[in-house]
DOSE-773346 format. One record per atom (N, C-alpha, C, O): chain; atom name; residue in one letter; z, y, x. Coordinates in steps of 0.001 Angstrom, whole numbers, always signed. Example, Ala and Ser with C-alpha at 12.3 -4.5 7.8 and 13.67 -1.06 7.14 Angstrom:
<pts>
PT:cadena:atomo:residuo:Z:Y:X
PT:A:N:a:+7800:-5690:+13190
PT:A:CA:a:+7800:-4500:+12300
PT:A:C:a:+7800:-3300:+13200
PT:A:O:a:+8465:-3319:+14236
PT:A:N:s:+7080:-2250:+12850
PT:A:CA:s:+7140:-1060:+13670
PT:A:C:s:+7870:+30:+12900
PT:A:O:s:+8039:+1138:+13409
</pts>
This chain:
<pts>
PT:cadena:atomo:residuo:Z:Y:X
PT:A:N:x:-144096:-106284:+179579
PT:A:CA:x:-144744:-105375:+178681
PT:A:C:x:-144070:-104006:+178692
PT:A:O:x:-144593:-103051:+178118
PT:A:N:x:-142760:-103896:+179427
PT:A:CA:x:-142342:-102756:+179593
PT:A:C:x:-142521:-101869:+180748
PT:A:O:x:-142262:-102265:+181884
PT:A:N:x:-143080:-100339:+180435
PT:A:CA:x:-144398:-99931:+181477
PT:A:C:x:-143136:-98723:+181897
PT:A:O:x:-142377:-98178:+181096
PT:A:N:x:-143185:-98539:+183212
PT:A:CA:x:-142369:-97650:+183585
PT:A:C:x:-142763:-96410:+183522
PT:A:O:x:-143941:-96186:+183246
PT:A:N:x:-141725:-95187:+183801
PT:A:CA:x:-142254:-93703:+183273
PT:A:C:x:-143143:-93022:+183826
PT:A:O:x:-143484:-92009:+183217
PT:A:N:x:-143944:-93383:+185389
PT:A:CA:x:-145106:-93041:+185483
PT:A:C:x:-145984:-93691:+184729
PT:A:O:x:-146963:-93045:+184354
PT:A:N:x:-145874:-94974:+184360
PT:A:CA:x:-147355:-95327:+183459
PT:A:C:x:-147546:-94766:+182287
PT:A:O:x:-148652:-94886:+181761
PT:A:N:x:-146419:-93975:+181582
PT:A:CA:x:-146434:-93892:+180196
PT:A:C:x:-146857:-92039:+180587
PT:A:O:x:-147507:-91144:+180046
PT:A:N:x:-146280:-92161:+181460
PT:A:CA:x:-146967:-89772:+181754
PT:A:C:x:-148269:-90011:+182475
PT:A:O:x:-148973:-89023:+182685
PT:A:N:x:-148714:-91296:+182917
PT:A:CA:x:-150426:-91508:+183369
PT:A:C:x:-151353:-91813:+182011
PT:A:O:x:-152562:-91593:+181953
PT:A:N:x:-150753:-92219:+181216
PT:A:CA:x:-151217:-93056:+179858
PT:A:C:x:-151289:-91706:+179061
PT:A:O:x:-152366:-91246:+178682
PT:A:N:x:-150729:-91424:+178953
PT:A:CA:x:-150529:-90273:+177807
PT:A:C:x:-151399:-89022:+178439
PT:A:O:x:-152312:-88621:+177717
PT:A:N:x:-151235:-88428:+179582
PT:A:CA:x:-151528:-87044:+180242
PT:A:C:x:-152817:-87659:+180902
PT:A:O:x:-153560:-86732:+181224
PT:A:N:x:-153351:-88881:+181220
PT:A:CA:x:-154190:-89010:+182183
PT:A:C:x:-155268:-88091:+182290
PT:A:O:x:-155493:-87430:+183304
PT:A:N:x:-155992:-88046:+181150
PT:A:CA:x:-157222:-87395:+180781
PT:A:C:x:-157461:-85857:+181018
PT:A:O:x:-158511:-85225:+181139
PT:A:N:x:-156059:-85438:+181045
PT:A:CA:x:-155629:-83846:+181227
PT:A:C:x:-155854:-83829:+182468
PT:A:O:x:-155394:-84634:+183277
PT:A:N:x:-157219:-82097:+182919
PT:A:CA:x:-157260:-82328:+184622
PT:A:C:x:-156263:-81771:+185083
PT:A:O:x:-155493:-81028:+184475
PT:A:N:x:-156206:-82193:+186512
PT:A:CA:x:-154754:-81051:+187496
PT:A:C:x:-155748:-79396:+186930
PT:A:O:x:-156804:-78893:+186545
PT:A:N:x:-154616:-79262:+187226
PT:A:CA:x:-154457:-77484:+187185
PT:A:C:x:-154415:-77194:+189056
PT:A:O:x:-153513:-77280:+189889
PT:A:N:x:-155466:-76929:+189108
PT:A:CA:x:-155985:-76038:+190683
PT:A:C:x:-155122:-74552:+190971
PT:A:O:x:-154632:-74385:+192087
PT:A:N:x:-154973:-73526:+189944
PT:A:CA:x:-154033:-72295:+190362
PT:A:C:x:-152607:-72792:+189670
PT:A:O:x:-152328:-73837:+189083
PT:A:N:x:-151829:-71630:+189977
PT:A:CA:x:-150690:-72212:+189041
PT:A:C:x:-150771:-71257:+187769
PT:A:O:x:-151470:-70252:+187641
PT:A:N:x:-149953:-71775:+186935
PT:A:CA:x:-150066:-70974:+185710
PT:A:C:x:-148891:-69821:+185562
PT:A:O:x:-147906:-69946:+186289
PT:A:N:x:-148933:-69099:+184972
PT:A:CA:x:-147746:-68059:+184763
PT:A:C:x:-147633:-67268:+183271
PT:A:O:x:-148188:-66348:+182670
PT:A:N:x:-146598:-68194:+183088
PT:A:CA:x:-146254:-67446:+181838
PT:A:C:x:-145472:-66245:+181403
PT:A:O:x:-144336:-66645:+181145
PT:A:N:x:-145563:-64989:+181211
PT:A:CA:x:-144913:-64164:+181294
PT:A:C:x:-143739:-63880:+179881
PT:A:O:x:-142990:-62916:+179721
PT:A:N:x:-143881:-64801:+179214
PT:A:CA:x:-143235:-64571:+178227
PT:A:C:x:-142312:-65903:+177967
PT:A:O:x:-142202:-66481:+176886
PT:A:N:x:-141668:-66265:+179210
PT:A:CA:x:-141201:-68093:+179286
PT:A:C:x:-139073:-67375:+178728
PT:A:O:x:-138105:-67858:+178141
PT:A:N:x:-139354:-66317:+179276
PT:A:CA:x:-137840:-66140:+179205
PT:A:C:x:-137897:-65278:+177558
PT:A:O:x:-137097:-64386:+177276
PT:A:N:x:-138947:-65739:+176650
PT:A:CA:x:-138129:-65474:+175136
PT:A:C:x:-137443:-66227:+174725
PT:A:O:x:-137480:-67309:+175311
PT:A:N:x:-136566:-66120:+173661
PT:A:CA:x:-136279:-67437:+172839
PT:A:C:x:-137040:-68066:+171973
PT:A:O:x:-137776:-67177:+171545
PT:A:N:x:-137317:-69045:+171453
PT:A:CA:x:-138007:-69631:+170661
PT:A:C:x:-137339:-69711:+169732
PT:A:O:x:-136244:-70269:+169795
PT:A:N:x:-137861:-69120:+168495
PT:A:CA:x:-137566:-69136:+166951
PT:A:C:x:-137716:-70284:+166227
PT:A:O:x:-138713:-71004:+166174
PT:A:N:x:-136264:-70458:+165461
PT:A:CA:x:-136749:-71731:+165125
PT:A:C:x:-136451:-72057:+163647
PT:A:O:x:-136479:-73112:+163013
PT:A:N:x:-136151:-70758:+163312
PT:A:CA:x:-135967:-70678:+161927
PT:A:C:x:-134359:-70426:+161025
PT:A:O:x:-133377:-70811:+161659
PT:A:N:x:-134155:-69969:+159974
PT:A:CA:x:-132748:-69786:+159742
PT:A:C:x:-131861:-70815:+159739
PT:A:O:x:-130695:-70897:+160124
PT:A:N:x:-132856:-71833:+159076
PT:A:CA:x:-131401:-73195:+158202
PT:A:C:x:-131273:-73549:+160210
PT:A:O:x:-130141:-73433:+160680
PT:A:N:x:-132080:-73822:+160896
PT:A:CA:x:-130959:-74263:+162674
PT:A:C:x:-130549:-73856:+163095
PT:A:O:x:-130068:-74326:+164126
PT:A:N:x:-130281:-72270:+162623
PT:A:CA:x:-129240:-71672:+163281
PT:A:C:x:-128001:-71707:+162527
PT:A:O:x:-126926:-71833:+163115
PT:A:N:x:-128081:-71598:+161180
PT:A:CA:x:-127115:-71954:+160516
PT:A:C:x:-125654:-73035:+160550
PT:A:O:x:-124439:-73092:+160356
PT:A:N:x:-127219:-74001:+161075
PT:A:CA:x:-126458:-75779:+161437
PT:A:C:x:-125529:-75368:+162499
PT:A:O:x:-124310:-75540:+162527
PT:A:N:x:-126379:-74731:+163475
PT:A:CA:x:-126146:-74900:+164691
PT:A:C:x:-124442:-74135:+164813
PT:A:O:x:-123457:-74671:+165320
PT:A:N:x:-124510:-72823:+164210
PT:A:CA:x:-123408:-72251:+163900
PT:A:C:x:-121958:-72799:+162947
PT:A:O:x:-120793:-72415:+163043
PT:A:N:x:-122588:-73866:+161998
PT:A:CA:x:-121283:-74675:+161757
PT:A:C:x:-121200:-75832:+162077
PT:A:O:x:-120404:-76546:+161466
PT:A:N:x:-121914:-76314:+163024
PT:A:CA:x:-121467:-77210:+164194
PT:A:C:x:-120719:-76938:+165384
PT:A:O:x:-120023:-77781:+165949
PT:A:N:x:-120874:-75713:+165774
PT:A:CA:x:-120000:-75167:+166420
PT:A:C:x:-118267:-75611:+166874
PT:A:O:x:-117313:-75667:+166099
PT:A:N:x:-118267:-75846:+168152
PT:A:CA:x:-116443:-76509:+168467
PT:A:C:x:-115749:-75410:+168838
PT:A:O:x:-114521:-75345:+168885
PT:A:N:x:-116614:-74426:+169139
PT:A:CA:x:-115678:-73271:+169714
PT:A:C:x:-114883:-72300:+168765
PT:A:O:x:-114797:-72578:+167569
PT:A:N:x:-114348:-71256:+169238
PT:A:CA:x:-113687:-70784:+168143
PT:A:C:x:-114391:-69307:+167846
PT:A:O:x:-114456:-68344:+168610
PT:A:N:x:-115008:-69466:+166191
PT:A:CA:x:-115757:-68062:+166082
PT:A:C:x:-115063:-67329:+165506
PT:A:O:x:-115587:-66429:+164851
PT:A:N:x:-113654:-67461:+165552
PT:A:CA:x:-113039:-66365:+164707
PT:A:C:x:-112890:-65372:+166192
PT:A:O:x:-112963:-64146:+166277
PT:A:N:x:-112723:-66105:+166980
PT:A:CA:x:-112088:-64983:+168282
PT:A:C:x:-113497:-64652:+168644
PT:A:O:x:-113445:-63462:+168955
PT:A:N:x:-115006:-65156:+168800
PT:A:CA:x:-115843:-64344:+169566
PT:A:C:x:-116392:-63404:+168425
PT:A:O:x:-117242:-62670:+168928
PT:A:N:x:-116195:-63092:+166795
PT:A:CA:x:-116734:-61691:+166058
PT:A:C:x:-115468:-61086:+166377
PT:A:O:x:-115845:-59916:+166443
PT:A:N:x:-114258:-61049:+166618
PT:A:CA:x:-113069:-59938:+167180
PT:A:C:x:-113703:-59748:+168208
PT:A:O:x:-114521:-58834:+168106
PT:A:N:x:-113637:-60472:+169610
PT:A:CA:x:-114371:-60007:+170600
PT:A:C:x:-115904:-58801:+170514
PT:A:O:x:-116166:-57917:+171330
PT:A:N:x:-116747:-59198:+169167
PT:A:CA:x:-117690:-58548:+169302
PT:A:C:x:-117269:-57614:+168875
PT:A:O:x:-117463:-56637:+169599
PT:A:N:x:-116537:-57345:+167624
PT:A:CA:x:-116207:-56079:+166815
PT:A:C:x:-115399:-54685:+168102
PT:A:O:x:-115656:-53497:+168298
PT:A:N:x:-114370:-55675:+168716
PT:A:CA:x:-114144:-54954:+169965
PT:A:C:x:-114938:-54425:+170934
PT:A:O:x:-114910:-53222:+171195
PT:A:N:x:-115614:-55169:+171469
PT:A:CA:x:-117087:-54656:+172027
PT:A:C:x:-117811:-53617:+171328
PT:A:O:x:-117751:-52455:+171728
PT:A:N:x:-118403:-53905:+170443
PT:A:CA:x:-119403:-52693:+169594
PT:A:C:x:-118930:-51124:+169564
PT:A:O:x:-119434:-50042:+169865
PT:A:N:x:-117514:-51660:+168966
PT:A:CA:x:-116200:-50462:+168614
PT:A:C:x:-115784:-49935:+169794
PT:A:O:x:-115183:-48869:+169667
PT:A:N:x:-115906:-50322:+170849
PT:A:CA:x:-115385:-49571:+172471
PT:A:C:x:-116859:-48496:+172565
PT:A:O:x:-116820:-47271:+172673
PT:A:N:x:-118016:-49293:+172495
PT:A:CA:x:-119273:-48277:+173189
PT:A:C:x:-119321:-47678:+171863
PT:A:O:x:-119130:-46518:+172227
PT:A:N:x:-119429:-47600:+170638
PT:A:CA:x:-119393:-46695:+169706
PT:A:C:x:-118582:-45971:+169896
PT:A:O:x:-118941:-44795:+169949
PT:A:N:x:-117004:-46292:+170105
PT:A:CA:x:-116223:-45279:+170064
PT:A:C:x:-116393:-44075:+171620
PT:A:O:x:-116397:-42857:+171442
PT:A:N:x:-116517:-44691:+173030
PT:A:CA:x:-117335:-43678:+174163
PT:A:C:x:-118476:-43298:+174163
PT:A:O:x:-118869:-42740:+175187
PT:A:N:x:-119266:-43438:+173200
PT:A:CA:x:-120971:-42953:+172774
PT:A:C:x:-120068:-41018:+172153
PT:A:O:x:-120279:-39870:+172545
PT:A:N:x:-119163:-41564:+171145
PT:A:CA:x:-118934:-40325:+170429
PT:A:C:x:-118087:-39719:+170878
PT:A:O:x:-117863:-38616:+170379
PT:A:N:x:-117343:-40144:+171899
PT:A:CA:x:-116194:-39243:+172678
PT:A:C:x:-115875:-37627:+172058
PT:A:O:x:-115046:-36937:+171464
PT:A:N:x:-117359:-37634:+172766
PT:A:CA:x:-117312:-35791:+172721
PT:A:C:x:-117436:-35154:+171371
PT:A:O:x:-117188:-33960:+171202
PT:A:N:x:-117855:-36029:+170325
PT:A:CA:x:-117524:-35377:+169082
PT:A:C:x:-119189:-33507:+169257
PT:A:O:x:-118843:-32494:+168650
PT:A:N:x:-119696:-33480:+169531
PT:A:CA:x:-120659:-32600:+169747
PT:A:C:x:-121356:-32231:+168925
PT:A:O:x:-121648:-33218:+168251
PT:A:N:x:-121876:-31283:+168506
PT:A:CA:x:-123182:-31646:+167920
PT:A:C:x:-124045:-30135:+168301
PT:A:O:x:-124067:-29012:+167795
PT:A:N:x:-124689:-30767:+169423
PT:A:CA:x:-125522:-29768:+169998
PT:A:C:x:-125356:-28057:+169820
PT:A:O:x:-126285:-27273:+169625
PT:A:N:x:-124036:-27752:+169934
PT:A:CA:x:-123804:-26248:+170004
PT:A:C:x:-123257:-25600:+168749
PT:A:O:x:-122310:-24823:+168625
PT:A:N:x:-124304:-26243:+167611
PT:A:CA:x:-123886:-25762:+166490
PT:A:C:x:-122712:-25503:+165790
PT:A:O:x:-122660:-24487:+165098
PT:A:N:x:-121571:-26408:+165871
PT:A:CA:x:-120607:-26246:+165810
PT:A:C:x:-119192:-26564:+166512
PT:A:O:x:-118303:-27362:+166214
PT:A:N:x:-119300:-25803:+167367
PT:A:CA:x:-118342:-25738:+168551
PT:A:C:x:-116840:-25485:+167803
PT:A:O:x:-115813:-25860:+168367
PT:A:N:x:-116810:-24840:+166531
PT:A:CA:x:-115177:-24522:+166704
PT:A:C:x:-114346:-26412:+165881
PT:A:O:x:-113188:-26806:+165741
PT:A:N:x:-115696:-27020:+165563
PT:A:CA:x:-114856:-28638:+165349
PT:A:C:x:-114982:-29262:+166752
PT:A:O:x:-113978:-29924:+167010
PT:A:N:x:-115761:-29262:+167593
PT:A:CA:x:-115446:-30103:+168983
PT:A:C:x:-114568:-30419:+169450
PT:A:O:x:-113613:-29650:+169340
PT:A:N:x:-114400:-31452:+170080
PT:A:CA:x:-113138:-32292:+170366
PT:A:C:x:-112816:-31642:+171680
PT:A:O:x:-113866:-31169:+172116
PT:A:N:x:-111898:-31433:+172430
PT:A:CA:x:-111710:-30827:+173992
PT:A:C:x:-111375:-31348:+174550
PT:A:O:x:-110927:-32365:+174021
PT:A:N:x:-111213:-31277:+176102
PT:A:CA:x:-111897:-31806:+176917
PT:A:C:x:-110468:-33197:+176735
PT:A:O:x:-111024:-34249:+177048
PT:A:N:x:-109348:-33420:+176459
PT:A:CA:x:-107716:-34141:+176764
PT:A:C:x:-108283:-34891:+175843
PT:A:O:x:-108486:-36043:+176227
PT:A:N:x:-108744:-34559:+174332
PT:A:CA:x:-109032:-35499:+173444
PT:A:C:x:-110693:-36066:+173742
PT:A:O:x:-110891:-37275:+173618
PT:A:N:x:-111323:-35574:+173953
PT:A:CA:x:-112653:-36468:+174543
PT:A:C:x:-112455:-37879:+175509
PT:A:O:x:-112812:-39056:+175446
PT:A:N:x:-111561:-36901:+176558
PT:A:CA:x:-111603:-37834:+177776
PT:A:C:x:-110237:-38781:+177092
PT:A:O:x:-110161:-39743:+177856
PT:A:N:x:-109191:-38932:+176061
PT:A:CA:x:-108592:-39792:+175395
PT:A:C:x:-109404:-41111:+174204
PT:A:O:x:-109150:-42303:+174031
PT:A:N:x:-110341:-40261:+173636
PT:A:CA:x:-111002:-41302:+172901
PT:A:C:x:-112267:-42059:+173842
PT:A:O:x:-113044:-42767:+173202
PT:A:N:x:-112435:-41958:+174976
PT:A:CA:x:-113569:-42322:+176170
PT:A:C:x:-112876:-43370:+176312
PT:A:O:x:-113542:-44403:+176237
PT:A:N:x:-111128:-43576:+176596
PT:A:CA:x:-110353:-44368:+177376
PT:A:C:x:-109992:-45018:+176669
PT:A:O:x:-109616:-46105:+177108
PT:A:N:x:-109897:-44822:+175435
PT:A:CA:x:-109546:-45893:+174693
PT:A:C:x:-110941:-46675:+173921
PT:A:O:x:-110715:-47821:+173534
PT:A:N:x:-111961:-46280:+173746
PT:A:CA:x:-112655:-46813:+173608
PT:A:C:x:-113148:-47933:+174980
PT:A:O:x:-113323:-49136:+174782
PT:A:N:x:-113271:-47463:+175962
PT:A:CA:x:-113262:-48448:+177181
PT:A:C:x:-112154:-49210:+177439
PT:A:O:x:-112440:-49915:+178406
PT:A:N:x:-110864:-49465:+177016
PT:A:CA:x:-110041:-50398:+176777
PT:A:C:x:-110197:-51272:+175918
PT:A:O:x:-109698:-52384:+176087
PT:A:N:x:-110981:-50943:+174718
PT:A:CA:x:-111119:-51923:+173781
PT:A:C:x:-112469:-52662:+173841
PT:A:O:x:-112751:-53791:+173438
PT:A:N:x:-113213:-51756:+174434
PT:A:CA:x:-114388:-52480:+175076
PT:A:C:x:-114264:-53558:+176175
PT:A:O:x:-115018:-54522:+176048
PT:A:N:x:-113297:-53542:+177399
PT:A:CA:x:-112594:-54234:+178187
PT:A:C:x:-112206:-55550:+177278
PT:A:O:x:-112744:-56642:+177095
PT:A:N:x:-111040:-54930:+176809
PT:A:CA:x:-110176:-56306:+175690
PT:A:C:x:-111810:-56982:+175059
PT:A:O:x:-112385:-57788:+175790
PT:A:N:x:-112179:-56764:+174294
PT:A:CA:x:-113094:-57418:+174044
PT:A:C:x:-114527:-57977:+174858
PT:A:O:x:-115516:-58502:+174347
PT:A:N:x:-114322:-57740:+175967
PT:A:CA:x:-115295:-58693:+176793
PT:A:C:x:-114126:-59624:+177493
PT:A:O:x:-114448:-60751:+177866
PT:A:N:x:-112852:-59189:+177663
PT:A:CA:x:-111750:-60612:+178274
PT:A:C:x:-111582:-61444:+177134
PT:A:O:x:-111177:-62554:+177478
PT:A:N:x:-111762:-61313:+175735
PT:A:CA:x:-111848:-62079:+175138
PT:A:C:x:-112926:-62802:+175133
PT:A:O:x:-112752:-63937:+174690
PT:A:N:x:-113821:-62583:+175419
PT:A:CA:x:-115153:-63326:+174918
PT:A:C:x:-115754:-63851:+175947
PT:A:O:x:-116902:-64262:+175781
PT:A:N:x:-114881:-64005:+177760
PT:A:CA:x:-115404:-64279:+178539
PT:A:C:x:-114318:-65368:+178193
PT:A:O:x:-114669:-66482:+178581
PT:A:N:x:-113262:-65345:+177653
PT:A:CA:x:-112158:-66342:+178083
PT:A:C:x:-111922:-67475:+176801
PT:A:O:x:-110929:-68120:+176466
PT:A:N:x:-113199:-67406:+176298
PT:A:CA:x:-113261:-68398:+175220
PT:A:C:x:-112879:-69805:+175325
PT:A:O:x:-111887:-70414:+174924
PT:A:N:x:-114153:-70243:+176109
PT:A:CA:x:-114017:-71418:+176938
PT:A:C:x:-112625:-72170:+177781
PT:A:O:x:-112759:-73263:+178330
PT:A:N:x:-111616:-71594:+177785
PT:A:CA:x:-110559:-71559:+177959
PT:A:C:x:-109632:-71849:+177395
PT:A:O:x:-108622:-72432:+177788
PT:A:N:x:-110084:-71201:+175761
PT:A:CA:x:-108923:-71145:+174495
PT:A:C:x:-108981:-73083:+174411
PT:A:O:x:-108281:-73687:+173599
</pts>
């Protein structure tokens, strides 16, 4: 009485015709929403360690925020606060260091 897994995907799907073209879904690579309380779960089920991947992110965010504003600018108007050129190209580098540090953290999770 026990029907093996083609009989049960012939049993169930039989009635469904083949598909003659193929199908294409253009929207296969979204995520599927699935609501707050499973992500919630899902997040304090979690084995990994989330204290190190929001440092990692805060580092991340805080590197391209901090080389977004490097230049300190604001379209001409007020040139005598602009940052020059030693301190631009200083807050660029340190913002891309901490942007760095925080993607070696967050690649090297899996590890911890």
């Amino acid at each position: 009485s026990c029907m093996t897994q083609k009989e049960v995907i012939d049993r169930a799907y039989g009635s469904i015709p083949k598909e003659v073209t193929p199908g294409l879904d253009l929207f296969n690579w979204l995520p599927t929403w699935r609501g707050l309380k499973y992500y919630w779960y899902k997040l304090k089920k979690r084995k990994e360690n989330t204290m190190k991947s929001i440092i990692s992110a805060i580092l991340i965010f805080g590197g391209i925020v901090m080389m977004a504003g490097s230049a300190g600018d604001c379209d001409g108007k007020c040139m005598e606060y602009a940052n020059s050129m030693s301190e631009m190209l200083m807050y660029a580098f340190f913002g891309l260091m901490m942007m760095a540090i925080g993607a070696i953290l967050a690649l090297s999770e899996n590890n911890s």
